[in-house]
ROTI-75452 format. One line per 5 residues: number of its first residue (from 1); their letters; for each residue x, z, y of C-alpha. Coordinates in Angstrom, 2 decimals, decimal comma. Layout:
BEGIN
NUM	A	X:Z:Y ~ ...
end
This chain:
BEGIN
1	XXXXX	-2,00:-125,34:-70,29 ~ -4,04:-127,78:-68,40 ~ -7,54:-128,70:-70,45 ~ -8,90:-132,23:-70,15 ~ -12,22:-132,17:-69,16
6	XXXXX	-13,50:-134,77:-72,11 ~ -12,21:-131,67:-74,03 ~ -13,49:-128,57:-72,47 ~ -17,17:-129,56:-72,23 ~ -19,70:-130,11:-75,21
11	XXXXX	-20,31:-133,60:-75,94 ~ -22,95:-135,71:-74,22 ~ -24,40:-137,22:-77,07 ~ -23,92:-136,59:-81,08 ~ -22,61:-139,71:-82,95
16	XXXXX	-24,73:-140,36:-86,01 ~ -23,33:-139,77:-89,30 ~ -23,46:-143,74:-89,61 ~ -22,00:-144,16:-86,13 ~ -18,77:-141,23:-86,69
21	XXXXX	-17,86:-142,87:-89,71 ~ -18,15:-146,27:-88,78 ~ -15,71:-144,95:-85,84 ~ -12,88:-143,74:-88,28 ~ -12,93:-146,19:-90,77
26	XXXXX	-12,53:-148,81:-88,32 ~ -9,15:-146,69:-87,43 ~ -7,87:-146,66:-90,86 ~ -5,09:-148,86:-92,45 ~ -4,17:-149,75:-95,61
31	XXXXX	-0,65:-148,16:-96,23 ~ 2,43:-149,57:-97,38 ~ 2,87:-150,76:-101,04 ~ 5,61:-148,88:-103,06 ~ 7,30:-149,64:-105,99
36	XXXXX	6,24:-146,29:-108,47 ~ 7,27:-145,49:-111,92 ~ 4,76:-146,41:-114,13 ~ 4,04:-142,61:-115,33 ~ 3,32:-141,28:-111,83
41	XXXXX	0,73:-144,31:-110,93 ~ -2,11:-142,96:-112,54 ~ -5,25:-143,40:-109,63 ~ -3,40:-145,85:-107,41 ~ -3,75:-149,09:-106,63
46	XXXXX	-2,19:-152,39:-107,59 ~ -1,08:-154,32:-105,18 ~ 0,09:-157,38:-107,10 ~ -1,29:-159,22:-109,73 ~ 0,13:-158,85:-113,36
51	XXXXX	0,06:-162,06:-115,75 ~ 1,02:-161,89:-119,36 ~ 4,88:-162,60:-120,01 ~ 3,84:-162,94:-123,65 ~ 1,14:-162,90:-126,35
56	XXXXX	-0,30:-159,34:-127,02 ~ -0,01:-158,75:-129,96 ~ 2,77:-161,01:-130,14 ~ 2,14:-161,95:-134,02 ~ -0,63:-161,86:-136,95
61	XXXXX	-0,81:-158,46:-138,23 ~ -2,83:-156,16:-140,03 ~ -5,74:-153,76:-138,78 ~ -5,57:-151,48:-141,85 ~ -3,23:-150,09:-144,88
66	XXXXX	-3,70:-152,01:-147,55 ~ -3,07:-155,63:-149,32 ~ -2,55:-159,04:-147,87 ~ -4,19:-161,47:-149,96 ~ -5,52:-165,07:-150,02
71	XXXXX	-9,14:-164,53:-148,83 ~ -11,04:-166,78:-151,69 ~ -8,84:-164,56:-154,46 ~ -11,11:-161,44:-153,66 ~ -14,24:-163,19:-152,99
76	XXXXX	-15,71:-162,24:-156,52 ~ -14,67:-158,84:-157,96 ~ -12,89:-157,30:-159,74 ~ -9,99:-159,05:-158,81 ~ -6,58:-158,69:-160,24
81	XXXXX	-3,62:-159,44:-158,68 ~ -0,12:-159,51:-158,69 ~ 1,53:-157,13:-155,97 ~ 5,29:-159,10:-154,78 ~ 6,36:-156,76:-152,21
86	XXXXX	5,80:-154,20:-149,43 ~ 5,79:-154,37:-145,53 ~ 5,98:-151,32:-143,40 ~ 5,11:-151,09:-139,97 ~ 8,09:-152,35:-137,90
91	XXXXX	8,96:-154,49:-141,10 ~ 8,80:-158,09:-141,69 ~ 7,28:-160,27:-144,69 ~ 10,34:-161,22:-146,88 ~ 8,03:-164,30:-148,28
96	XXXXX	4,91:-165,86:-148,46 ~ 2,24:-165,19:-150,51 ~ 0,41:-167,72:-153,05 ~ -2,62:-167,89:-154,79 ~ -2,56:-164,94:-157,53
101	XXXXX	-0,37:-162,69:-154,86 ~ -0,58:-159,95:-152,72 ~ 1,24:-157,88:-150,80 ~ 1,13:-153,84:-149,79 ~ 1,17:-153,70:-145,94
106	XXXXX	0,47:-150,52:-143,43 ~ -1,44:-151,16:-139,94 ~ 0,61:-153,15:-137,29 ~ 2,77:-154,77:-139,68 ~ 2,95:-158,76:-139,88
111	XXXXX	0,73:-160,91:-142,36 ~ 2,96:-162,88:-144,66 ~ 2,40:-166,55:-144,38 ~ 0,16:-167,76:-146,57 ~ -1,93:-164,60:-146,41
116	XXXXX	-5,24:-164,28:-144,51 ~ -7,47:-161,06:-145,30 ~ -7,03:-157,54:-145,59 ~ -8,46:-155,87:-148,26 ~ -8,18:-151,85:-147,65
121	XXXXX	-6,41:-149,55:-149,92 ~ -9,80:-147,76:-150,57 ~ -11,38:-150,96:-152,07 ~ -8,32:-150,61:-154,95 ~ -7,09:-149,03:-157,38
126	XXXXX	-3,50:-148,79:-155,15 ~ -1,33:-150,60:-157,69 ~ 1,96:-151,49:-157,19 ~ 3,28:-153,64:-159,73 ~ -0,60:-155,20:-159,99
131	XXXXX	-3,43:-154,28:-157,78 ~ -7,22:-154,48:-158,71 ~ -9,72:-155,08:-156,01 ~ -13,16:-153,81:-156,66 ~ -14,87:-154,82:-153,31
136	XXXXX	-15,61:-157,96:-152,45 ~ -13,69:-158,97:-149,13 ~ -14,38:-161,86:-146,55 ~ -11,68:-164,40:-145,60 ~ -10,11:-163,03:-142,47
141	XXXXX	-11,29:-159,27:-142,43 ~ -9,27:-156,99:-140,80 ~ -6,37:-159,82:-139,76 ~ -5,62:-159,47:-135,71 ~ -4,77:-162,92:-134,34
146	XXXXX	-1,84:-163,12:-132,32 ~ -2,72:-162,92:-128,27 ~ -6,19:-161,50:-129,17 ~ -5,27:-158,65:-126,39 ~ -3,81:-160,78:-124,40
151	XXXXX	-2,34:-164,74:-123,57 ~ 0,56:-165,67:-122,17 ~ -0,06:-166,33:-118,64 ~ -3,53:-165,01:-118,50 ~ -3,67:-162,69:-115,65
156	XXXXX	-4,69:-159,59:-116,58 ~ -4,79:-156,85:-113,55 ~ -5,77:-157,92:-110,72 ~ -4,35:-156,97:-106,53 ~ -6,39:-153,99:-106,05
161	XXXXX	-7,39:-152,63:-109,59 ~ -7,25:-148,71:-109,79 ~ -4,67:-147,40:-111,90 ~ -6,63:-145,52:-114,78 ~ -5,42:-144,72:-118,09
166	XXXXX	-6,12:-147,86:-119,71 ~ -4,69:-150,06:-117,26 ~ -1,53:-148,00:-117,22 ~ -1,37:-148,68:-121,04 ~ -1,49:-152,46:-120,14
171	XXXXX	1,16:-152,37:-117,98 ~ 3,26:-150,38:-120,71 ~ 2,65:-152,70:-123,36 ~ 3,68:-155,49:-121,05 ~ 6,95:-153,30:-120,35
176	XXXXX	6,49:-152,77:-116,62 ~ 8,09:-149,57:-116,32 ~ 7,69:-149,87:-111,95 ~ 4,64:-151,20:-110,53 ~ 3,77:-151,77:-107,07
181	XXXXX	0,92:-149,86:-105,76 ~ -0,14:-148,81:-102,19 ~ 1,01:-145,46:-101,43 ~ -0,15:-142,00:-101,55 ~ -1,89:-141,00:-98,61
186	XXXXX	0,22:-137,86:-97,17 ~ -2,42:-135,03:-95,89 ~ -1,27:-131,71:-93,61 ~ -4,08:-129,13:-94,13 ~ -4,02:-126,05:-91,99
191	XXXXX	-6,23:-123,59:-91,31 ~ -6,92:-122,06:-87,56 ~ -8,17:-118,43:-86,87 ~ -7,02:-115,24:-86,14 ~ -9,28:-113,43:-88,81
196	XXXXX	-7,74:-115,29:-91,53 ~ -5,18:-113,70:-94,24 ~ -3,10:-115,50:-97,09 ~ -4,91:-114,86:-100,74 ~ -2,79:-111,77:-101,60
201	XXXXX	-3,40:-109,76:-98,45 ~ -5,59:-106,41:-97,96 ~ -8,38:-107,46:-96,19 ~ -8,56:-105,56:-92,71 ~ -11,69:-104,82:-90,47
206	XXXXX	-13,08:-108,20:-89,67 ~ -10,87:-110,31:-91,72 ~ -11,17:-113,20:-94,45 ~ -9,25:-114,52:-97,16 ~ -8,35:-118,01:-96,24
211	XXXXX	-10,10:-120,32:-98,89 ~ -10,56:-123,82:-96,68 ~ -6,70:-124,49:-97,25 ~ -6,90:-124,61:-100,83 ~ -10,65:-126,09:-101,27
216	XXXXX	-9,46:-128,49:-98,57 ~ -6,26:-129,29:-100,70 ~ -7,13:-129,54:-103,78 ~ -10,44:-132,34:-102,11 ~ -7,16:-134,30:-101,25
221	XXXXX	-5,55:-133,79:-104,57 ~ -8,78:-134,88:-106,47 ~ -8,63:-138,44:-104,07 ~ -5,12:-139,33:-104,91 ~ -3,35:-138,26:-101,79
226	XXXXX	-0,65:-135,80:-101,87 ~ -1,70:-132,69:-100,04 ~ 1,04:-130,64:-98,05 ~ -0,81:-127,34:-97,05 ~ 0,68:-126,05:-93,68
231	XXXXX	-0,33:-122,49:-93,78 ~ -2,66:-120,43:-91,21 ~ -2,21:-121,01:-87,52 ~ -3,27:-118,12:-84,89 ~ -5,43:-118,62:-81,76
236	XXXXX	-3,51:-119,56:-79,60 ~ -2,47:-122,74:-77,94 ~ 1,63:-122,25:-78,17 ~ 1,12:-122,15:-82,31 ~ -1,68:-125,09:-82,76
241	XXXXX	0,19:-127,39:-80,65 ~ 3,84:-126,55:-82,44 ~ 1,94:-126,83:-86,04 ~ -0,33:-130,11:-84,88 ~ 3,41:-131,42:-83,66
246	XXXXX	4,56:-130,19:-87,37 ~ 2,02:-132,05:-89,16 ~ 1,86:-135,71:-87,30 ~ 5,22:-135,91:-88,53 ~ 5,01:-135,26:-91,94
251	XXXXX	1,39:-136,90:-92,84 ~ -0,75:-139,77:-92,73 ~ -3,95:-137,75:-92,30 ~ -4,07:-134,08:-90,74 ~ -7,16:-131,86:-91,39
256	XXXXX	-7,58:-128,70:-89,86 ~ -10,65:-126,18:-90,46 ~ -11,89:-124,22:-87,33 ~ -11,67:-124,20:-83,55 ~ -13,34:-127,38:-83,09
261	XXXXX	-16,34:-125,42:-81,36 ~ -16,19:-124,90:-77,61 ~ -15,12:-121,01:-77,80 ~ -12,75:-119,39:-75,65 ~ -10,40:-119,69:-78,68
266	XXXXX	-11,54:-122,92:-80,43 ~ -7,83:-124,91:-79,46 ~ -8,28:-127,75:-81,50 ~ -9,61:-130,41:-78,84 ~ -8,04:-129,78:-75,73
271	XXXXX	-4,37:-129,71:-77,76 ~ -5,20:-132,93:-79,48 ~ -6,05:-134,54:-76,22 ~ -2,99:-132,94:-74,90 ~ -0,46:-134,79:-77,93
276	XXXXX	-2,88:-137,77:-78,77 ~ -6,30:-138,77:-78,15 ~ -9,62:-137,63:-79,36 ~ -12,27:-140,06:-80,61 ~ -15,41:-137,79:-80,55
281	XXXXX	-16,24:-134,29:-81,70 ~ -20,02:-133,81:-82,18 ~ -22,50:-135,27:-84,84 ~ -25,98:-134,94:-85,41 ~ -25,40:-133,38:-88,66
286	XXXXX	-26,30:-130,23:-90,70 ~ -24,23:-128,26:-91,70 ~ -20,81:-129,32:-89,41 ~ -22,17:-130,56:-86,22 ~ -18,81:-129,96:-84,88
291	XXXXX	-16,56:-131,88:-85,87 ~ -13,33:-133,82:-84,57 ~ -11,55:-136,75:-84,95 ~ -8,46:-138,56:-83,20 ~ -5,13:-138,90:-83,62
296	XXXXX	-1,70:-137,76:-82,48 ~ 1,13:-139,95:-82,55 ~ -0,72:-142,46:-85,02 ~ -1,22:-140,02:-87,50 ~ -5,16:-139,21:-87,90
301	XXXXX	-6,41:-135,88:-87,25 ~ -10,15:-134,53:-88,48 ~ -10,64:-131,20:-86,94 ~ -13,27:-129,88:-89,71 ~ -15,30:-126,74:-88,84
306	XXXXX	-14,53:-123,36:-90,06 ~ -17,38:-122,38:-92,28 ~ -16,52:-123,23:-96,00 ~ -19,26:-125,47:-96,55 ~ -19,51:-127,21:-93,47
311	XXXXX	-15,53:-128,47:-93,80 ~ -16,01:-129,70:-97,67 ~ -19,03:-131,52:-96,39 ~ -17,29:-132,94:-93,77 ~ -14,47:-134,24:-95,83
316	XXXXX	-16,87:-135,36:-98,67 ~ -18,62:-137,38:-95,86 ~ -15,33:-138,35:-93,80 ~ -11,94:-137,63:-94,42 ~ -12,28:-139,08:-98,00
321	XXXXX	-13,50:-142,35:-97,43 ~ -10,83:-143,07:-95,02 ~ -8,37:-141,48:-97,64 ~ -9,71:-144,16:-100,31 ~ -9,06:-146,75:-97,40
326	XXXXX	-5,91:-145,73:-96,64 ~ -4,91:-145,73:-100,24 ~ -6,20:-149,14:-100,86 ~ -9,60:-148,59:-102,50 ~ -12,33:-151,38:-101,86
331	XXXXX	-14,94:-148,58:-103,05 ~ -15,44:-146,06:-100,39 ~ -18,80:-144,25:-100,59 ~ -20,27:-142,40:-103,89 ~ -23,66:-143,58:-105,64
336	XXXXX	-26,95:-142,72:-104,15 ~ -30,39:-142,38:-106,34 ~ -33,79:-141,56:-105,34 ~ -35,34:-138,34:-107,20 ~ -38,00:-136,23:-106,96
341	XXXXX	-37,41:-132,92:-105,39 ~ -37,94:-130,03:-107,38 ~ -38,08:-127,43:-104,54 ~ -39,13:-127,61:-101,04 ~ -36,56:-128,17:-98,34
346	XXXXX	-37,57:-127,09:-94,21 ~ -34,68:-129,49:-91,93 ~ -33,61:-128,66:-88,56 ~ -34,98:-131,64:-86,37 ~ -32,92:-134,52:-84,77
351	XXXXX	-30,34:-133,41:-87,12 ~ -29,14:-135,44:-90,88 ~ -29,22:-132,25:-92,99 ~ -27,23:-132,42:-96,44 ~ -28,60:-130,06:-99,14
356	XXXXX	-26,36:-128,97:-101,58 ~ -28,47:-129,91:-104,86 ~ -28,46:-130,11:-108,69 ~ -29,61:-133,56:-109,94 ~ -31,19:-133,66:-113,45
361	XXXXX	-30,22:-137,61:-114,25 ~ -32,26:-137,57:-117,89 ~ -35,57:-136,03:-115,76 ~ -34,92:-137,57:-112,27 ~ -35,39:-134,62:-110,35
366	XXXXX	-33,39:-132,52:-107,95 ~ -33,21:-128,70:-106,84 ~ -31,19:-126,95:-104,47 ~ -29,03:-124,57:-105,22 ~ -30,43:-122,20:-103,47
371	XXXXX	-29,78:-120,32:-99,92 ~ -28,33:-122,92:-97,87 ~ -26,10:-121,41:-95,15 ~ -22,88:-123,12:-94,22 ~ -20,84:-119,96:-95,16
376	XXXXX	-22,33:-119,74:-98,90 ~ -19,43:-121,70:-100,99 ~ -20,72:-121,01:-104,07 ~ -23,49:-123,70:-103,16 ~ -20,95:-126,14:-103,54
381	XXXXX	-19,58:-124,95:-106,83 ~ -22,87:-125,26:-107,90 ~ -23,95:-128,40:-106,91 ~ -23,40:-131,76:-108,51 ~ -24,94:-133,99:-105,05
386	XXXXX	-26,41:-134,09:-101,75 ~ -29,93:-133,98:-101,01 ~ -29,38:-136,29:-97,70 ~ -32,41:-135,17:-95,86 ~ -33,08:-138,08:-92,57
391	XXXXX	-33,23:-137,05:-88,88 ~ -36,34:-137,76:-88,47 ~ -37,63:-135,12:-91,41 ~ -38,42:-131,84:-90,92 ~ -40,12:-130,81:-94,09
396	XXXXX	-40,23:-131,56:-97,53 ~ -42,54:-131,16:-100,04 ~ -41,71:-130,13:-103,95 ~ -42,56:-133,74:-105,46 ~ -41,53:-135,74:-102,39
401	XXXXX	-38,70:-138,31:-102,90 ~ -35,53:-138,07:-101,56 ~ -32,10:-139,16:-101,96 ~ -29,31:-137,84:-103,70 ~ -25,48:-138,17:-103,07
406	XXXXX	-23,74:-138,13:-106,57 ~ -20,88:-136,27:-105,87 ~ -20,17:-135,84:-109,56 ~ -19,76:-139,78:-110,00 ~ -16,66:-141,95:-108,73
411	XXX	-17,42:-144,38:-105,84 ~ -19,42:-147,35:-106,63 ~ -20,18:-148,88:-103,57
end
């Protein structure tokens, strides 16, 4: 197979971490909205606005079990008064209520006209023919006002709100049972190497169990996108091209891990120049200097590098952004805070180096988490941020300030 010669050689010049990712999310597009059932929405994002249809709640109606009264009947105590009848949640008030009256009623159900306090069933003796009410109540106490949730026409989500939990309950009580959000990102992860084996293989002389297909997965799970993990392609230039051919057709996004060096048997550039185009493939970064990005046949590719930690940092730093773009998401980067190291940290110069740390929020310090090698995993199962260490620093000293990459908090920013 003939190799381009933008491919073959090492790059002239390492993009900044800045510069790369300025690169790719200036490729990225917004996908197509969808129209989703309202259970499988949770974490995507609106793409219409939603205005009240009707009042929420859509009548008066009680905050607590207990009696609907006239509020200056229990404003001295004890009170007795005559009980005339019994709502139930779902029910509805057979009559008003005069001076004198009340009326048992659970949580949710209407007031009774006429009625305009709550007193609770623990502030009474829980009569039923007569009722006596030893604590003083205030007029209106525990009464919801119709539309206090929400107004008719009042808009209430807006194009572009994320899909939590709460908002899906919105959107339930205003019976939307389809929504239209942008849709799921689609990601092909596959892993290159020869010395890789699937999880329930013997390990053989010079083999690995290959873990960057399900870290890398399950990074794409946590984003929103729907992760289709491709498998483990050999070294060789026959299977990368067939799987990269595999994967432009059934994703939006295609991340590999390994052979993005310039080995005899790193494949990944010269076949993506081959069926697309590649963007660069070097930045001054530590760990994951080498690392790719282009596209075949308009789907996106990131070749990430092999070593465990050096492809989670690289999709922490660059496929998930442009996954949160893709997916609609006006928040693309995670929080950054200065602290005060806790350690000391030596940097490789000319070179951005991110330190996996542990970030102490209540003291304002960081630490690492110890030996920092790109092939130490548990670093990143241990860490809760980056220590993101400039170019132009070699050293730091325990007490200097740095700053930290909260890669425990949702983007802000």
């Amino acid at each position: 197979m003939p190799i381009s010669a933008s491919s073959a050689r090492t790059a002239t010049r390492s993009l900044s971490v800045d510069e790369a990712l300025e690169r790719i999310l200036a490729k990225v597009r917004q996908l197509e909205p969808v129209t989703a059932d309202l259970m499988d929405t949770l974490g995507m994002t609106l793409v219409e606005d939603i205005v009240a249809d009707h009042d929420v709640p859509p009548f008066r109606n009680s905050a607590m079990d207990g009696y609907a009264v006239i509020g200056a009947d229990v404003a001295t105590v004890p009170a007795r008064l005559r009980v005339v009848g019994d709502i139930a949640a779902g029910g509805v008030p057979a009559r008003p209520i005069t001076r004198g009256e009340a009326i048992r009623i659970m949580t949710g159900a209407p007031m009774p006209d006429g009625a305009d306090t709550i007193v609770r069933v623990e502030d009474t003796d829980n009569g039923t023919s007569t009722v006596t009410i030893h604590a003083a109540t205030r007029p209106g106490t525990s009464v919801r006002a119709a539309g206090e949730d929400l107004r008719t026409g009042e808009t209430v989500l807006t194009r572009g709100t994320i899909l939590r939990a709460a908002e899906i309950g919105v959107l339930a009580t205003l019976g939307h049972k389809t929504v239209q959000v942008t849709r799921q990102p689609r990601v092909a992860v596959l892993s290159t190497g020869d010395e890789l084996v699937e999880l329930d293989a013997p390990l053989g002389p010079g083999q690995i169990r290959d873990a960057n297909r399900y870290s890398l997965a399950s990074a794409a799970r946590a984003v929103g996108a729907r992760a289709i993990p491709l498998g483990i392609v050999r070294d060789t230039v026959d299977d990368l091209r067939r799987a990269l051919r595999d994967a432009a057709s059934k994703a939006d996004i295609i991340v590999t891990s390994g052979g993005v060096s310039v080995g005899d048997h790193d494949h990944v550039k010269p076949v993506v120049d081959e069926l697309g185009s590649m963007d660069f493939w070097s930045i001054a970064i530590r760990p994951g200097r080498p690392l790719a990005f282009g596209a075949i046949d308009g789907t996106l590719i990131f070749g990430l590098p092999g070593n465990p930690v050096s492809s989670l940092l690289g999709f922490e730093l660059f496929v998930r952004p442009a996954l949160l773009k893709m997916a609609g998401r006006r928040l693309l980067h995670r929080p950054q805070v200065a602290a005060t190291l806790d350690d000391t940290l030596d940097t490789p110069p000319g070179l951005r180096f991110f330190a996996r740390g542990i970030y102490d929020p209540a003291a304002g310090t960081v630490r690492t988490t110890g030996p920092q090698g790109s092939g130490i995993l548990r670093s990143m199962a241990l860490a809760n941020c980056f220590i993101d260490i400039p170019d132009t620093v070699q050293h730091v000293d325990r007490g200097g300030r740095v700053i930290v990459i909260r890669t425990d908090q949702p983007e802000d920013h």
